[in-house]
C-alpha positions in Angstrom: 0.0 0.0 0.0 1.3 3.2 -0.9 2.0 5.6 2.2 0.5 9.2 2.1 2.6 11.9 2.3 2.7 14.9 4.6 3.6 18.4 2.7 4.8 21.6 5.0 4.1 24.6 2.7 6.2 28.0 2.9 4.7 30.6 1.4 7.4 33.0 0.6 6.9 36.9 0.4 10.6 39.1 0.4 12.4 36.1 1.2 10.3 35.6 4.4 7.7 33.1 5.2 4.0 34.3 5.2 0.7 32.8 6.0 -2.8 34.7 5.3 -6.4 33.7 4.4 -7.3 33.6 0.7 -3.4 35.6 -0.3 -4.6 38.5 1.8 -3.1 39.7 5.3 -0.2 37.7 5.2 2.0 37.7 8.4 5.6 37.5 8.3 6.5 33.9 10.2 10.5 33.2 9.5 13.0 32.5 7.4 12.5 29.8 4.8 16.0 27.8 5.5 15.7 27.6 8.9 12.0 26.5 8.5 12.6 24.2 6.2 15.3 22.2 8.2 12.9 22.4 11.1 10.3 20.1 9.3 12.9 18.0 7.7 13.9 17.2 11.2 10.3 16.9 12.2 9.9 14.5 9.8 8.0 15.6 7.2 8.1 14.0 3.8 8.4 16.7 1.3 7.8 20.4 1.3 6.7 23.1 -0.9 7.5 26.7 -1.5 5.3 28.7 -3.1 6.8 32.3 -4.3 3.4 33.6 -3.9 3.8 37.4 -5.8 6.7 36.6 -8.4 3.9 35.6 -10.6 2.1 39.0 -10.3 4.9 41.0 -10.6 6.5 39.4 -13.4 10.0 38.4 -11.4 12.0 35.2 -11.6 12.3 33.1 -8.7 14.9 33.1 -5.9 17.6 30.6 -7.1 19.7 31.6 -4.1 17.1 30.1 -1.8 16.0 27.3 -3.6 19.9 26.5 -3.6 19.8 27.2 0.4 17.2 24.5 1.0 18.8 22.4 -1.0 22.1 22.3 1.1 19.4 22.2 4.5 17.6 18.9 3.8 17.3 15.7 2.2 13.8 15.2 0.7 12.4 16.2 -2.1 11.1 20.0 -3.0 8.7 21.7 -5.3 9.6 24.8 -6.1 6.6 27.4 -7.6 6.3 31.1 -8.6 8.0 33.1 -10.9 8.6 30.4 -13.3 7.8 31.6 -16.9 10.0 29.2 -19.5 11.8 26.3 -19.5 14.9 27.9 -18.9 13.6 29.0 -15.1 13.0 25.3 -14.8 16.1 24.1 -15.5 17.4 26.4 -12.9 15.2 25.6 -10.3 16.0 22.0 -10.8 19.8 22.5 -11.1 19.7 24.6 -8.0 18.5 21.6 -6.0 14.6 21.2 -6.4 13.0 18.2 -7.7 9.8 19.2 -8.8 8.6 22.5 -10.3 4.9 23.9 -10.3 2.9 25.7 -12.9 -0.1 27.4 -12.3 -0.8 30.7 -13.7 1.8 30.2 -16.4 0.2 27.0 -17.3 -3.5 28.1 -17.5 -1.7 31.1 -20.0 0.8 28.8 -21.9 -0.4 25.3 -21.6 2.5 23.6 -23.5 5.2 24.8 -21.1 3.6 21.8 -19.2 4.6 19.2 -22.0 7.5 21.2 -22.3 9.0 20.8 -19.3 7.5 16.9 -19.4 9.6 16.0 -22.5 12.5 18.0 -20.8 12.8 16.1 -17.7 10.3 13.6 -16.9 6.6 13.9 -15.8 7.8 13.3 -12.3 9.2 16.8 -12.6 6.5 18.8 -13.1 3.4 19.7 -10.7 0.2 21.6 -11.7 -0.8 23.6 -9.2 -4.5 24.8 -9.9 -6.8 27.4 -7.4 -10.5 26.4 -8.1 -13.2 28.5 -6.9 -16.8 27.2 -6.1 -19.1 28.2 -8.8 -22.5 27.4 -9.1 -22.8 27.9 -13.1 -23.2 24.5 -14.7 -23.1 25.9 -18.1 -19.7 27.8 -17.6 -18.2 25.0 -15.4 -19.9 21.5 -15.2 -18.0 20.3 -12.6 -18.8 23.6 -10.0 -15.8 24.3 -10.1 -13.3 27.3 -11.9 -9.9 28.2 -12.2 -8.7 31.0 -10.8 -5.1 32.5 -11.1 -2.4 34.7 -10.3 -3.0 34.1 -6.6 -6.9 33.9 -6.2 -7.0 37.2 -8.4 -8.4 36.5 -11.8 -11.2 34.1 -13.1 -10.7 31.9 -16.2 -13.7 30.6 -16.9 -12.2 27.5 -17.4 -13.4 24.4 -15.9 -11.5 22.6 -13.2 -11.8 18.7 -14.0 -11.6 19.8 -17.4 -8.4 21.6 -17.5 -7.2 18.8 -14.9 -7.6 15.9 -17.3 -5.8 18.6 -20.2 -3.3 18.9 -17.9 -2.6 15.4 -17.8 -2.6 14.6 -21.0 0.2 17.2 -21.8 2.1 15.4 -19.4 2.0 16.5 -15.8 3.0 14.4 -13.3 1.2 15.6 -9.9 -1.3 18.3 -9.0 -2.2 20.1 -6.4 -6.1 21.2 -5.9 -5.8 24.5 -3.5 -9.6 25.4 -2.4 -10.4 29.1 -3.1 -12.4 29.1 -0.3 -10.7 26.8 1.9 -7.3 28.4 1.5 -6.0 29.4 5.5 -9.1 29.2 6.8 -8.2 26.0 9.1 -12.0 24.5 8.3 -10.9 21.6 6.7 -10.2 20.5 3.1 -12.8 21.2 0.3 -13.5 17.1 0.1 -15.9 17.3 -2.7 -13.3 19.4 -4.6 -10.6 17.2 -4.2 -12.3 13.6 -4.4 -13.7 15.6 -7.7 -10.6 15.6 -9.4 -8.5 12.5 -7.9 -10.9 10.4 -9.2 -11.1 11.4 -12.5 -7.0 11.9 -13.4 -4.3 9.1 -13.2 -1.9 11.0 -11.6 -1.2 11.7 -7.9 -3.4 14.6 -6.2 -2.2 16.7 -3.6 -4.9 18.1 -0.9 -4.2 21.6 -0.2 -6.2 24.5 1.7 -8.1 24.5 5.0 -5.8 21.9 6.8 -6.3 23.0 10.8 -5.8 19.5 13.0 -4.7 16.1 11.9 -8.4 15.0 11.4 -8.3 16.7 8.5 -5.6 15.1 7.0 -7.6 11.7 7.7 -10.5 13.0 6.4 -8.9 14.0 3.1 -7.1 11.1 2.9 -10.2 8.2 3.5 -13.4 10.7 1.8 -11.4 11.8 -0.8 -8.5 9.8 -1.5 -5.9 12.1 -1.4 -2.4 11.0 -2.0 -0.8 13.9 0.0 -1.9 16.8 1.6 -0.5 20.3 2.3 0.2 22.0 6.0 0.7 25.4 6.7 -0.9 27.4 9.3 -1.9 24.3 12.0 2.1 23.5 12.3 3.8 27.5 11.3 1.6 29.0 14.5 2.8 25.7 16.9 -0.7 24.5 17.7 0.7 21.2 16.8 3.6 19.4 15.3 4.7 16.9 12.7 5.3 14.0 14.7 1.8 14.9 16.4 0.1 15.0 13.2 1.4 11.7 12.1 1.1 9.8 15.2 -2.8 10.6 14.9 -2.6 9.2 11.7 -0.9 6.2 12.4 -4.0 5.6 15.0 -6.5 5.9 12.7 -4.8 3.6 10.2 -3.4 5.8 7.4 -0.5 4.1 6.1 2.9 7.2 6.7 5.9 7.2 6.8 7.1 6.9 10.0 10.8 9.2 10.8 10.6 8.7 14.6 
C-alpha cells in the first residue's frame, strides 16, 4: 500500500515566510532555510515553497534560496512562482529542487507543461491549480473554476476539465488548492478534491483548509488524497509533525514513520 505523504508549505513573500487567508493579510512567520530544516527534522516527507507574488509582478524566482534549501535537507522540494520558460526550470531543478509547479503560467501557456515533461520527466513537473466554487453549470460543469495569479483573476475555465488537459500534456502531480478553503483552518474542500482525484491518473495533492490532523484523515479516506498540504496548524505551533502523524498512524493511514 502506498504511504500518504505529509507536505509543509512555505509561502514565501521578500524572502520571508508568510501565512494569510485567501493571499490577503499575510503575516511574516520566518526564514525559509531555517523552516525548512525544522520540518525535515520533524519528519516531514516533502515540502513546498510557493513564491506567492513573483507571478504577479513578473519576477524570476529566488535561485539563491531554492539553492539554500537544497544544502538544509534531504527530501524532495517543489519549487513554484516566478517560473515563466523552461529555462527557469532548469534552474530551479539544477539549483536543487525536484519538482517544479505551474499554475498561472500553465492556464496562460499550456505547452510549457509538455514542455518541461519532454525535458525532464513527468515526475518533474506539478500543476498547481486554485479552483473556486461556482455554481454555473453551463460555464463549469464540474462547479468548479480556475482561478489564477493568486486567487486574483477568473478563467472561466473548468477545473476537472483543465485537470484531465493537464494530464494529457504530461503533468506528473497536481495540487487542488480550495479558493475558499485556502488558510481558513476548516478543513479541506473534500468534494473538490475527491472531484478531481478520481477522474486523473496521476497523484493529487490536498491543499487548503488543513487546521488538526483529522483533517488530514479526512482527506485522505473521503477523498482519497495521495498527500496533503500543512501550513498554518504546524507554522503558529498549535501542533507538530510527529503529532500529526502519530494521529494518523492511529487511525490507520498508512505514513511514513521518521521517529
Amino acid at each position: 500500500m502506498l504511504t500518504k505523504r505529509i507536505i509543509p508549505c512555505l509561502d514565501i513573500h521578500d524572502k520571508k515566510v508568510t501565512k494569510g487567508v485567501k493571499f490577503k493579510n499575510n503575516v511574516v512567520l520566518g526564514d525559509p532555510v531555517e523552516m525548512a530544516a525544522r520540518y525535515y527534522d520533524d519528519g516531514c516527507d516533502e515540502l513546498v515553497f510557493y513564491d506567492i507574488t513573483a507571478s504577479a509582478e513578473g519576477r524570476p524566482i529566488d535561485i539563491e534560496m531554492v539553492t539554500e534549501v537544497a544544502h538544509a535537507i534531504r527530501i524532495p522540494f517543489a519549487v513554484g512562482g516566478g517560473i515563466s520558460t523552461l529555462e527557469d526550470m532548469s534552474r530551479v531543478l539544477l539549483a536543487g529542487a525536484e519538482k517544479v509547479s505551474v499554475n498561472s503560467l500553465a492556464v496562460k501557456n499550456p505547452d510549457i507543461i509538455a514542455q518541461g515533461s519532454r525535458a525532464f520527466g513527468a515526475q518533474c513537473i506539478v500543476l498547481g491549480m486554485d479552483p473556486l466554487a461556482v455554481d454555473d453549470p453551463e460555464r463549469c460543469p464540474s462547479g468548479y473554476e480556475i482561478t489564477t495569479r493568486g486567487f486574483r483573476e477568473r478563467t472561466g475555465m473548468d477545473a476537472l476539465e483543465w485537470a484531465r488537459r493537464a494530464v494529457d500534456l504530461g503533468v506528473g502531480e497536481i495540487v487542488v488548492n480550495s479558493v475558499d478553503a485556502d488558510g481558513t483552518r476548516a478543513g479541506f474542500q473534500i468534494p473538490l478534491t475527491k472531484l478531481i482525484a478520481e477522474n486523473v491518473p496521476v497523484p493529487v495533492v490536498a491543499s487548503g483548509g488543513a487546521g488538526n490532523a483529522q483533517h488530514l484523515v479526512d482527506v485522505f479516506e473521503q477523498a482519497h488524497a495521495d498527500a496533503a498540504i500543512i501550513a498554518g496548524m504546524i507554522h503558529t505551533g498549535d501542533t507538530t509533525i510527529p503529532a500529526i502523524k502519530a494521529e494518523l498512524v492511529t487511525a490507520g493511514i498508512p505514513i511514513r514513520q521518521h521517529w
